[in-house]
VEXPA-761020 format. One line per 4 residues: number of its first residue (from 1); for each residue z, y, x of C-alpha. Coordinates in pm, whole numbers, plus 50000, padded with zeros to 5 digits. Example, Ala and Ser with C-alpha at 12.3 -4.5 7.8 and 13.67 -1.06 7.14 Angstrom:
2
1 = 50780,49550,51230 | 50714,49894,51367
END
This chain:
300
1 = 61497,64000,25099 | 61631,63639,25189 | 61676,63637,24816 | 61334,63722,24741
5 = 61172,63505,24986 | 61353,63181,24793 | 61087,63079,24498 | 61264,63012,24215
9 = 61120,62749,23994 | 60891,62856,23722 | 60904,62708,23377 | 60579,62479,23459
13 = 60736,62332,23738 | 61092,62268,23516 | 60845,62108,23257 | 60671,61898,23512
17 = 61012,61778,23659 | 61183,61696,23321 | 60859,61498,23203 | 60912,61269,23514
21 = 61239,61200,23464 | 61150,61109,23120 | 60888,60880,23215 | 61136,60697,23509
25 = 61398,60653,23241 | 61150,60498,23019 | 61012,60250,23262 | 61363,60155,23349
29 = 61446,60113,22952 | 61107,59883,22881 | 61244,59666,23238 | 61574,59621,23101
33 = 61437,59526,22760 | 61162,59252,22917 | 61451,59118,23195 | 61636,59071,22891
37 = 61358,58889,22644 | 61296,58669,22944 | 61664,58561,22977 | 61941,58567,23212
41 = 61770,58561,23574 | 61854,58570,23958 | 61576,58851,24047 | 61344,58569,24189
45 = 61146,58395,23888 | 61353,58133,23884 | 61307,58086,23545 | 60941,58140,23505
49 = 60880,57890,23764 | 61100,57619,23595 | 60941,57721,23297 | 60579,57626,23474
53 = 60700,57289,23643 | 60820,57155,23313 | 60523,57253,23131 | 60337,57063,23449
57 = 60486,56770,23491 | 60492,56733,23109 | 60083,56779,23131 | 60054,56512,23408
61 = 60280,56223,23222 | 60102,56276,22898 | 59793,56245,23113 | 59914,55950,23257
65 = 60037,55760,22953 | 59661,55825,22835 | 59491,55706,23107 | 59718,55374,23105
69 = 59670,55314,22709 | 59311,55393,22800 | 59279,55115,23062 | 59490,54856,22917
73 = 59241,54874,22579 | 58896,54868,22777 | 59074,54572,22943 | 59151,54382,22638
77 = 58818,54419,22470 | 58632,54322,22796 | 58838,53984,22769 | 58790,53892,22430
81 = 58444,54045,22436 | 58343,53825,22760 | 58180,53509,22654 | 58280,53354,23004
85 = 58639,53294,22880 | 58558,53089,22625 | 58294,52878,22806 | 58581,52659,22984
89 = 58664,52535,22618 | 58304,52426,22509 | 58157,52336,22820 | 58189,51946,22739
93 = 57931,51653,22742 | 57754,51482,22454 | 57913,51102,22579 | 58270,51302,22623
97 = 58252,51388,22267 | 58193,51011,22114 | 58469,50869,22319 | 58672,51100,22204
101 = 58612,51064,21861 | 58628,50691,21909 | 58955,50727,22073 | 59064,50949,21818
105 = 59088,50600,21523 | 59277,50397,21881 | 59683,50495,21856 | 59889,50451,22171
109 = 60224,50308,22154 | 60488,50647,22225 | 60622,50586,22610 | 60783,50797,22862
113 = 60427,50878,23012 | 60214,51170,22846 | 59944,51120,22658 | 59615,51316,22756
117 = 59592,51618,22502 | 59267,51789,22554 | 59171,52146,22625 | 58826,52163,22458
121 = 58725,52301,22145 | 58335,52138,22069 | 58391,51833,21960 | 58647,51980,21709
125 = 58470,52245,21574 | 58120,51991,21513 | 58387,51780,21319 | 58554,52083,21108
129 = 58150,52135,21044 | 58140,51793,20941 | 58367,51800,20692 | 58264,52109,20510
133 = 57924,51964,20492 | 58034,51634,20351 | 58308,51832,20100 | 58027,52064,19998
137 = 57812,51782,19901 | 58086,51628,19716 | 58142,51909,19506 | 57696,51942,19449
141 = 57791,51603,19308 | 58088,51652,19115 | 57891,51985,18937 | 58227,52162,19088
145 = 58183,52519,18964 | 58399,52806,19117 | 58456,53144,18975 | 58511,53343,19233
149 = 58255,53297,19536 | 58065,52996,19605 | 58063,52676,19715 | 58020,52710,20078
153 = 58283,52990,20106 | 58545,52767,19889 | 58460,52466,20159 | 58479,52689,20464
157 = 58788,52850,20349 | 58976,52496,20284 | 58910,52335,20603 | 58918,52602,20856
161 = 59262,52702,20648 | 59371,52384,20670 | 59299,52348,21080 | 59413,52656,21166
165 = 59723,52698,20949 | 59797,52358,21046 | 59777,52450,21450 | 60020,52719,21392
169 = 60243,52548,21209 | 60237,52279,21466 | 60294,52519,21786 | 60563,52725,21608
173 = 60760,52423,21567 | 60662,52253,21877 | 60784,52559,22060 | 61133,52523,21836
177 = 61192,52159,21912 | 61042,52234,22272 | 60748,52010,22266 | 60493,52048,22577
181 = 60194,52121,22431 | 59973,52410,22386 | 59800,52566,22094 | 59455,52459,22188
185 = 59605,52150,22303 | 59699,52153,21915 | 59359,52251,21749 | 59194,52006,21972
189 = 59424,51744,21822 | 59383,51830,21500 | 59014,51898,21468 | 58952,51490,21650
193 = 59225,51410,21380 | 58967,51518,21110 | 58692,51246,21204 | 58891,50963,20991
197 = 58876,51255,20625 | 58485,51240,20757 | 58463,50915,20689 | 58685,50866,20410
201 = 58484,51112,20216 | 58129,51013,20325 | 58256,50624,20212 | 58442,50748,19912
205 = 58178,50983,19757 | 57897,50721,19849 | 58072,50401,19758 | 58309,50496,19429
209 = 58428,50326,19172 | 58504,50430,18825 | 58771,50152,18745 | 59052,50254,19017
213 = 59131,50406,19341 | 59191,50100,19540 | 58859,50171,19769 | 58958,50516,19799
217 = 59346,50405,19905 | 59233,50133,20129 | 58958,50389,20342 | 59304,50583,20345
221 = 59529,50412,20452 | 59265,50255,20749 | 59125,50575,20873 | 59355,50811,20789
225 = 59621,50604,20859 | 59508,50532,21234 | 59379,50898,21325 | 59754,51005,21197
229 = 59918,50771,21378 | 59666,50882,21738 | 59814,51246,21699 | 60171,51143,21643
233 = 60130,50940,21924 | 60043,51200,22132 | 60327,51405,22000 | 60596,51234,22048
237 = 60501,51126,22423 | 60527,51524,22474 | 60876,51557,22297 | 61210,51500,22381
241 = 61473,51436,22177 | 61495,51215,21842 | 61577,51494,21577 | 61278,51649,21719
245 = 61027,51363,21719 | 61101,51279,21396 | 61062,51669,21273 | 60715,51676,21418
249 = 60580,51312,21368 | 60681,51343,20963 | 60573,51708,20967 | 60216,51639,21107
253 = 60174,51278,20917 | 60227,51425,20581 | 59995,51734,20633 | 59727,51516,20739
257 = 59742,51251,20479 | 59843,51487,20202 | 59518,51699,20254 | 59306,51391,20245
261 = 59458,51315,19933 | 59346,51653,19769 | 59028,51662,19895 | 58960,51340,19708
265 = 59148,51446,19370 | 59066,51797,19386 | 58713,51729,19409 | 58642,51381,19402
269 = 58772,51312,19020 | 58428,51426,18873 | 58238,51192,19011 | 58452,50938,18908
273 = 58398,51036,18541 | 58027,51086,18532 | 58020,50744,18707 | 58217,50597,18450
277 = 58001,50764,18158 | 57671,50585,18280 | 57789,50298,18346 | 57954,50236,17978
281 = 57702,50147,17692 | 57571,50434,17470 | 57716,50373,17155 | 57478,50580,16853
285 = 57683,50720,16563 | 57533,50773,16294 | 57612,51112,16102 | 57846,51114,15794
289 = 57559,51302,15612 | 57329,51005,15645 | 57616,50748,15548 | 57697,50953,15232
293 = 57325,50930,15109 | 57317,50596,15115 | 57651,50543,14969 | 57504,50758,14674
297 = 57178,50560,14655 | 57365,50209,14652 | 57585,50356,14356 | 57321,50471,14156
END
């Protein structure tokens, strides 16, 4: 009876026990296959969480590099974009301006005291304005014709080239022979330097003369001459060293009297011929035609 009272298990209840065995052993066969995708662990996320502060801290320096770049631009166009840092360099007097200029035809002997270089950028820039004015009318009077732009471009283009090509050539070898001056030390120099090609031209396009250049060499030789010899002046009482004063003084002097000599040749050589046409007698010729008829009349 014992015997009868034990249930045995029916075939639903076999079913139901084999399907969750099958079901255990497939959960532990999809584990095994994920712990093994996700690589050789400890049990704790170890990896995962590495996995998550790399990924982190690679977010947040990339953010940070950003932000920096970010900053450092909207700094550098608020300081060229503010007018304020400029103003230092313009903010100069009317009076300050003609004794400079008038200084700028007085050399200085060279001595072991430095000569005052200015920091200001008006009365330099009214001259370089100057000068394309007067080399603009000089080429109206010459009839200079240019084939690619016009005649205000070519004179703005030569004399702003000419000052600031000349400036850097100046500071890059001031810095090599270790001369104490600045670059807007530099432009100032050169732009008061420009007052004595002013002249020249104004005097040499007004006052010309068609039989030589001996007005033209003279005005060169006096006012460029003297506002070469102010900037080499100035120059050499900021250098040290002989080989290196006599790099920058030659340099300098023979870019600034060189480009007052093409200015005047370049465009100056026109005016010198249409001068010399009026002021020669017009000589009539008459045509061959006319000569041959009255060849043939006094024949006949």
């Amino acid at each position: 009876m014992a015997d009868r009272g034990q249930s045995w298990p029916t075939q639903q209840d076999e079913s139901a026990i084999i399907d969750l065995g099958d079901v255990n052993d497939r959960d532990d066969g999809s584990d095994y296959e994920t712990d093994m995708s996700r690589g050789p662990t400890d049990g704790s996320g170890k990896g995962s969480l590495e996995e998550d502060v790399r990924k982190r801290l690679t977010d947040n320096v990339t953010q940070m590099v950003w932000n920096a770049g970010t900053q450092q631009a909207k700094r550098a166009w608020s300081l060229y974009g503010n007018i304020d840092i400029l103003r230092p360099y313009f903010n100069v007097e009317p009076h300050e301006v003609r004794t400079r200029l008038l200084q700028s035809f007085l050399p200085r002997m060279p001595s072991s005291e430095k000569q005052r270089a200015y920091r200001e950028l008006y009365g330099p820039l009214m001259v370089v304005f100057t000068l394309i004015a007067l080399l603009l009318f000089q080429m109206k009077a010459a009839e200079h014709k240019v084939e690619e732009g016009t005649l205000m471009g070519t004179a703005f283009g030569v004399c702003f080239t000419y000052w600031w090509g000349t400036a850097a050539l100046m500071w890059f070898l001031s810095y090599v022979c270790n001369a104490h001056i600045t670059s807007i030390q530099l432009l100032s120099l050169l732009g008061y330097g420009l007052a004595g090609h002013c002249v020249v031209i104004l005097l040499g396009t007004l006052i010309h003369t068609s039989h030589d250049h001996l007005f033209f060499y003279l005005l060169w030789a006096v006012f460029g001459g003297l506002s070469t010899l102010k900037m080499v002046g100035v120059i050499l009482s900021r250098t040290h060293g002989k080989s290196q004063r006599l790099i920058l003084s030659c340099t300098i002097a023979a870019i600034h009297l060189l480009f007052l000599l093409y200015l005047h040749f370049a465009y100056h050589q026109i005016v010198e011929d249409l001068s010399r046409v009026l002021d020669s007698d017009p000589v009539v010729k008459q045509p061959e035609v006319v000569n041959n008829v009255r060849t043939v009349s006094k024949d006949s």
